[in-house]
C-alpha positions in Angstrom: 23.7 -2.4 9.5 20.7 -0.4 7.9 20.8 -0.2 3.9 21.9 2.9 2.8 18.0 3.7 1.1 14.7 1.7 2.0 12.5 1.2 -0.3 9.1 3.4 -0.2 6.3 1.2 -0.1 2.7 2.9 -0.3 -0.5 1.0 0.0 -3.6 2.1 -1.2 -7.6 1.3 -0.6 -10.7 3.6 -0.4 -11.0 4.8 3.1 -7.5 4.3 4.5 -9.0 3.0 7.4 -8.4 -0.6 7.6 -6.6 -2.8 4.4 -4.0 0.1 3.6 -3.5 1.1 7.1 -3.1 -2.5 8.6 -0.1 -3.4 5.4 1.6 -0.1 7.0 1.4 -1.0 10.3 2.6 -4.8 9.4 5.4 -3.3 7.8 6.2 -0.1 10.3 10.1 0.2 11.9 11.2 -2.0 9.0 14.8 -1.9 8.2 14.0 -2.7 4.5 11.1 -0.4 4.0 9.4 3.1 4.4 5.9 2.4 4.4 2.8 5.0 4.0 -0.6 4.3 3.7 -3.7 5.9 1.7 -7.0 6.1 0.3 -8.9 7.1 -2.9 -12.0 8.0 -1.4 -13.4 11.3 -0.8 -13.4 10.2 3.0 -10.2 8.6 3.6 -8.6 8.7 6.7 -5.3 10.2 4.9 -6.3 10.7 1.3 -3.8 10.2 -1.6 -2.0 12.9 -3.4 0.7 13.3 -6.2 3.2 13.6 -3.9 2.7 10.6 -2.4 2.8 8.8 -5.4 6.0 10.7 -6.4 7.3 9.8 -3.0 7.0 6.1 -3.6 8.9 3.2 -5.2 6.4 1.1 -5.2 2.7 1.1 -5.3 0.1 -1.6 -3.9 -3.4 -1.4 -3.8 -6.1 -3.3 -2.7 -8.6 -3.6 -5.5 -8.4 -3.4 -9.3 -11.2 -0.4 -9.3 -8.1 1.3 -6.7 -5.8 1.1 -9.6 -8.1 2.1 -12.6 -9.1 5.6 -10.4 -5.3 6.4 -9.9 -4.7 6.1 -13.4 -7.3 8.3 -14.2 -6.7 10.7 -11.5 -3.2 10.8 -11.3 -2.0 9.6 -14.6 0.9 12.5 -14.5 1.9 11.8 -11.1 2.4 8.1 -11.5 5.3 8.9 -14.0 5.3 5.0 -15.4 5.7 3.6 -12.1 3.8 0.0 -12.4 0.8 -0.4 -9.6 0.5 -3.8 -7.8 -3.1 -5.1 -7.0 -3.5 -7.5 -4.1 -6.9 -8.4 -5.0 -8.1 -7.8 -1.0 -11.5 -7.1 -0.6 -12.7 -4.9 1.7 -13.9 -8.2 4.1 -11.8 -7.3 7.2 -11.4 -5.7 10.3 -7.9 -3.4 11.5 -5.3 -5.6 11.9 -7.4 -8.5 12.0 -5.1 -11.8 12.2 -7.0 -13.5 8.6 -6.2 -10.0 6.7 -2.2 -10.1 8.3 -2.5 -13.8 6.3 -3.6 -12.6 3.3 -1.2 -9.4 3.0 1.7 -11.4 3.9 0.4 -14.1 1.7 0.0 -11.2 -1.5 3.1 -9.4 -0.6 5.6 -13.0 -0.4 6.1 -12.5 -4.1 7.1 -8.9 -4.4 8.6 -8.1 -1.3 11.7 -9.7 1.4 9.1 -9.7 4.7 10.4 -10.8 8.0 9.2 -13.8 9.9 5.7 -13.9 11.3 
């Protein structure tokens, strides 16, 4: 039986091309969660916007300096929603098995994951 609301996960890097987008493919068809990905960069792949931020319940980035340019960005948007660093660097390759490790190793104390 599917909860009556999933939770809106969004994870954030800079390009949206591999850390972000690898957590939301990790997590995608997930019963618990509704999972979006996005980055801060000029360049992104799918670049972050208020609404998204408004769209989510809770927010994950990658790096500290992903967090500090939100805040200053989109302090209005954020409306007091806290922001979750993972501490990942930017060291990894899409959906490369070490960085499906680490996120699931980062996420273990914030979110119910299923098995590996």
């Amino acid at each position: 039986m599917l909860p009556l609301s999933r939770c809106k996960l969004l994870f954030i890097c800079a390009r949206n091309k591999i850390r972000s987008l690898t957590a939301e493919r990790m997590l995608h068809g997930s019963t618990l969660y509704e999972v979006r990905s996005r980055g801060v960069a000029r360049g992104a792949r799918v670049r972050l916007t208020a609404g998204d931020l408004g769209w989510a319940d809770r927010i994950f980035v990658m790096e500290k300096q992903h967090k500090d340019r939100i805040r200053a960005e989109f302090a209005d948007a954020l409306g007091g929603k806290p922001i979750e660093c993972l501490f990942i660097p930017d060291d990894y390759q899409l959906m490369e098995p070490r960085l499906l490790a680490v996120l699931r190793e980062r996420l273990l104390p914030h979110l119910d994951l299923p098995d590996p």
